[in-house]
N, C-alpha and C positions, 0 to 999 in steps of 0.2 A: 475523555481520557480512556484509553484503553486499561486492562485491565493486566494484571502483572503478568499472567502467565502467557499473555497474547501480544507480549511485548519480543521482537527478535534482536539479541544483542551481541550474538557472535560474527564477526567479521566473516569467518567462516561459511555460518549460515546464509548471508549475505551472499560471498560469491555461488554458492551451491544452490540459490535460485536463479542467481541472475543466471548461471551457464547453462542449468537445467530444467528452467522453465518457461512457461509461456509470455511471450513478448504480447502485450497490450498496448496500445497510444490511443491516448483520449485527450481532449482538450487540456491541456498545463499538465497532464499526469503521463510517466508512462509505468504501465505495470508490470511485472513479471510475479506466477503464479504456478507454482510446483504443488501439484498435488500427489499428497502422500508422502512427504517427506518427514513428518513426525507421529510414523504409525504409536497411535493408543495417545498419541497427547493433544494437545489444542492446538487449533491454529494460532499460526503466529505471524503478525506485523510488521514488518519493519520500515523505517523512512531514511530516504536519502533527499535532505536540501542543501545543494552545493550555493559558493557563494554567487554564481551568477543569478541567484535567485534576491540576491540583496544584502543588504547591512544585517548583523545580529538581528536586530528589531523585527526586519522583514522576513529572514527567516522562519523565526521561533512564529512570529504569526499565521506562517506559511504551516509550519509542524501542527499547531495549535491546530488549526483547519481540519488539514486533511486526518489528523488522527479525531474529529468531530463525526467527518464522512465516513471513514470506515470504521467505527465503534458501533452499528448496527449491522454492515455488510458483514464483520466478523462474524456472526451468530450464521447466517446463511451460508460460510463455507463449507463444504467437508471438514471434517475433524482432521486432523494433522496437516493441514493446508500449508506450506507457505507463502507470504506475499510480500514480495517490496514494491514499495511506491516512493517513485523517483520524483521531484518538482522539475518541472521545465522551469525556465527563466519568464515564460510568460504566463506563467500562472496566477499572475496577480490581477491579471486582466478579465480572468476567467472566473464567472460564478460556481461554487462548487456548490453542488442540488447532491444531499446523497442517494435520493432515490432515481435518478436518472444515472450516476455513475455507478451505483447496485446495477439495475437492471442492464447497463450497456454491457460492464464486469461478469456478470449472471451469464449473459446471454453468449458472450463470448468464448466463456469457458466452456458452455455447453452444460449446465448444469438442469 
């Protein structure tokens, strides 16, 4: 479970990484990652599971997940980071490891 303030809830915030950050594709994930976007505050999360990802049930276990995998990568971002993480539809098929989608995430941004 992430943690309140590393939670992103404005739609707003939402669009203003997708247009203004960095595009990532990783196995069932794709990410976009705005650094600097909340100078002085914490990074912050957000998840988008559309329904092609499945019924409510598959979903929510879809969210369940990936908010498991980036509850540790949180602490390694920059401070005011933003991040969304989008579910492909085949994400179900896909083991999520947090520490290989850390380090591919890490390494991509250049950190």
């Amino acid at each position: 479970m992430l943690a309140a303030q590393h939670r992103m809830r404005s739609s707003a915030d939402f669009q203003k990484v997708r247009r203004n950050g960095k595009k990532i594709v990783t196995a069932g994930l794709i990410v976009h990652v705005y650094e600097g976007m909340y100078l002085g505050h914490a990074t912050q999360v957000g998840l988008t599971v559309g329904k092609d990802c499945g019924n409510s049930v598959q979903r929510h276990r879809t969210s369940r997940r990936i908010r498991a995998v980036f509850n540790p990568i949180v602490s390694q971002l920059p401070p005011g980071t933003g991040v969304v993480v989008k579910a492909l539809p085949d994400i179900h098929a896909v083991r999520l490891d947090s520490h290989l989608i850390a380090e591919s995430l890490l390494s991509k941004i250049k950190l």
